[in-house]
N, C-alpha and C positions, 0 to 999 in steps of 0.2 A: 215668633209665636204665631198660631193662625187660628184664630175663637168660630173659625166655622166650624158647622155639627160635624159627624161622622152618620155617614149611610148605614141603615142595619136593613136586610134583606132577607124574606123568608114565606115558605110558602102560607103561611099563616101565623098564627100564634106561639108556635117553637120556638122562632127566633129569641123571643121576651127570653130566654135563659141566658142566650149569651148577650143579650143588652141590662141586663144583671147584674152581670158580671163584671161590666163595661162602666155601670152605672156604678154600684158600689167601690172598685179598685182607683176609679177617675171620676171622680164626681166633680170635677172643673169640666168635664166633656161633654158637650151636650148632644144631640143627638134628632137625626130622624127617620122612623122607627114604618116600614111598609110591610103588613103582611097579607100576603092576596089568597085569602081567606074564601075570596068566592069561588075561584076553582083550584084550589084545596079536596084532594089531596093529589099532590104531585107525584107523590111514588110508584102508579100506577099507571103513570102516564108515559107517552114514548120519548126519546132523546130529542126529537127535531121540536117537539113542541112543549118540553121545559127549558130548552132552550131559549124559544122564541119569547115564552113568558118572562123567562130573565132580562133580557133586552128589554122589556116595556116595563119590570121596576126598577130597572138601572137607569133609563134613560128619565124617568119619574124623577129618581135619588139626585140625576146629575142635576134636574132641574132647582131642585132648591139649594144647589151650591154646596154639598156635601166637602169636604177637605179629603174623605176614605170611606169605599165600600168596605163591609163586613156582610161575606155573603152566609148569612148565620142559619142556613139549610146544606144538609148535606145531599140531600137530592140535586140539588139546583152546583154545588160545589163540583159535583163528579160529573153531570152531564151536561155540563154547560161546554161549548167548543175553545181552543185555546187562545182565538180570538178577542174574549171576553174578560178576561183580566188585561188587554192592550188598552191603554191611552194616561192623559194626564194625570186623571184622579186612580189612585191603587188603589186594587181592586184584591181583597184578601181573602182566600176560601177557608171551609172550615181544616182545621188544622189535625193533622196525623200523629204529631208527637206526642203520645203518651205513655205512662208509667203504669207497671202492673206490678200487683201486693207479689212479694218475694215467696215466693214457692208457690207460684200456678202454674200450675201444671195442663189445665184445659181454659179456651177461657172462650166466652159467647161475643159474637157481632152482632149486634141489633142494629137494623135497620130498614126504613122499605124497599119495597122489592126489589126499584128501580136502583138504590145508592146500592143493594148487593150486585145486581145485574154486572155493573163496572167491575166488582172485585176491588174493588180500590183499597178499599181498608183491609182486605185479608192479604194483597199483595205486600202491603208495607209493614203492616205486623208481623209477619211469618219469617220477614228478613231483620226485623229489628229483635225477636223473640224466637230464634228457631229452633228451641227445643220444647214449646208450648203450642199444645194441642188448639187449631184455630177453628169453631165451627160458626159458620155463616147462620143465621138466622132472619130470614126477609118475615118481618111481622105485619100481614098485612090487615090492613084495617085498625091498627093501634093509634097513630097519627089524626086518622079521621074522628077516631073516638075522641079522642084528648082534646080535637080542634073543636068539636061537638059540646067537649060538657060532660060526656057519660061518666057513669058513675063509678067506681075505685072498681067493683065488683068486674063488672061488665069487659074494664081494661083488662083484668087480671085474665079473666077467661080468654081473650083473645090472645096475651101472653103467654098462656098458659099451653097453649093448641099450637104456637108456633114453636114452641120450646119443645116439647112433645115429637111434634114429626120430624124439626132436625135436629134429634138427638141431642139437647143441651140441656135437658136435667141435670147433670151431671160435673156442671162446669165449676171451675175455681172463682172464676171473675167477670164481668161481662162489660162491654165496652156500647154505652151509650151512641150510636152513629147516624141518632136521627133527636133534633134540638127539642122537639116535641116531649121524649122520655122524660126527662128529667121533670117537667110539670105532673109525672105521675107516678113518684117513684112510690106511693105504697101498692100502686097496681104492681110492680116487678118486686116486692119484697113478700108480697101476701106467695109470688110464686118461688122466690129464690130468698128465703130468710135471713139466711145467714150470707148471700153472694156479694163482696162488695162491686159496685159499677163502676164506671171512670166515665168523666162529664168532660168532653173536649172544648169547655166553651173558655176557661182560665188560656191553655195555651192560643186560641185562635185570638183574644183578644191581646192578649201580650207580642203575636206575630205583628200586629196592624198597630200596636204602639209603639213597637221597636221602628216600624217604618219612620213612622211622624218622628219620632225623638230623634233620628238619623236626618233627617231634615227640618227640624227646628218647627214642629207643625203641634205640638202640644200647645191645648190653651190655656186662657186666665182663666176662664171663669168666666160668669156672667149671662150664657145663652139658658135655652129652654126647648125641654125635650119635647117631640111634637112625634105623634103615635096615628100609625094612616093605616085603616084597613078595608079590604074590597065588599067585603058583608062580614056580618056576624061580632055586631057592636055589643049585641047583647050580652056575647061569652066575653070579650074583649076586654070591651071597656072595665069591668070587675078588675080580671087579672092586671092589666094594666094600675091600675088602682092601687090590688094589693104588692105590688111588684114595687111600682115607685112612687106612691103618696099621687095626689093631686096632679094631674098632667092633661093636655091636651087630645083628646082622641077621637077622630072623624074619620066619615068612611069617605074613600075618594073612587077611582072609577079608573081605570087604565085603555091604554088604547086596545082594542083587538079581542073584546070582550066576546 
């Protein structure tokens, strides 16, 4: 058994989905929770330097003795070099394997610009689903909304204008590819009513406990989740709240600010 937390990593407040997830499935697991919320949003930034921002919350995560990263952004999962999953503590990106509702026929990628830039998720959907229509949807400014606070309205319109120019009014199913959505799904229902989504944060967190289980790294019990962000306590702290009751939440400060 190993009662040290698990690392969760994210360019701000999206991650809280897949620590969730994390929290409700394994609530022996405690955790500690970095979202660098002050330069938020990472989607719009280049490869060399979401990179480098990874490396200074990983190296944050290792410091408090994590057991497992959960890197719980898909921006930061695809551009990060392959370097960065190397060493003692596993290091686990967000996860590809999902399931789509039987008889879709077209079905949407959400994500920002930066996680479509790679193609990542439309190369491994399109060979795991290849008779299903795949359109890429880079929504940008959705994440920064969501990290922001704004209002259901506000998201939806921006939703709405992304969905619009790359032709995915029209879709079966849409596939969540950025941890931020999920915090606002009645913004993507007010535009897709009836579309169901798919939320990748069940599979990535059962990837990073199949690890531990395979090495005997599942805890007892006993720890205490502890929630770190670069700015923006004010939106923060709340969700955190209402996410997992009572918990520790402080803003800390990274190198290279």
């Amino acid at each position: 058994m190993d009662n040290r937390p698990i690392g969760i990593m994210d360019s701000g407040v999206g991650g809280l989905t897949v620590a969730r997830v994390l929290h409700e499935r394994y609530p022996k697991e405690s955790m500690v929770f970095l979202g660098d919320s002050a330069r938020n949003p990472y989607g719009e930034r280049s490869r060399d330097e979401i990179a480098r921002f990874a490396e200074e919350i990983k190296d944050f995560l290792l410091r408090k003795n994590v057991k497992m990263i959960l890197i719980a952004c898909n921006t930061i999962s695809f551009n990060v070099y392959p370097s960065f999953t190397k060493g003692t503590v596993p290091v686990v990106k967000m996860s590809l394997d999902i399931t789509l509702p039987e008889g879709t026929k077209k079905a949407g990628i959400f994500a920002t610009p930066a996680s479509i830039k790679t193609h990542a998720h439309k190369k491994y959907v399109e060979k795991k689903f290849p008779h299903v229509e795949w359109v890429e949807v880079p929504c940008d400014g959705v994440a920064a909304a969501i990290e922001q606070g704004k209002d259901e309205n506000f998201i939806s319109a921006l939703v709405q204008k992304a969905a619009k120019e790359y032709h995915a009014l029209g879709i079966d199913a849409g596939y969540w590819a950025c941890t931020h959505y999920p915090l606002a799904p009645g913004a993507f229902k007010k535009v897709f009513p009836d579309v169901p989504f798919i939320d990748p944060a069940l599979p990535t967190v059962e990837a990073g406990m199949d690890i531990l289980r395979k090495e005997d790294g599942l805890s007892e019990g006993g720890g205490r989740n502890e929630f770190y962000f670069t700015d923006g306590l004010t939106h923060a702290a709340p969700l955190v709240k209402r996410l997992f009751g009572p918990a520790a939440v402080e803003k800390t400060n990274l190198v290279g600010e």
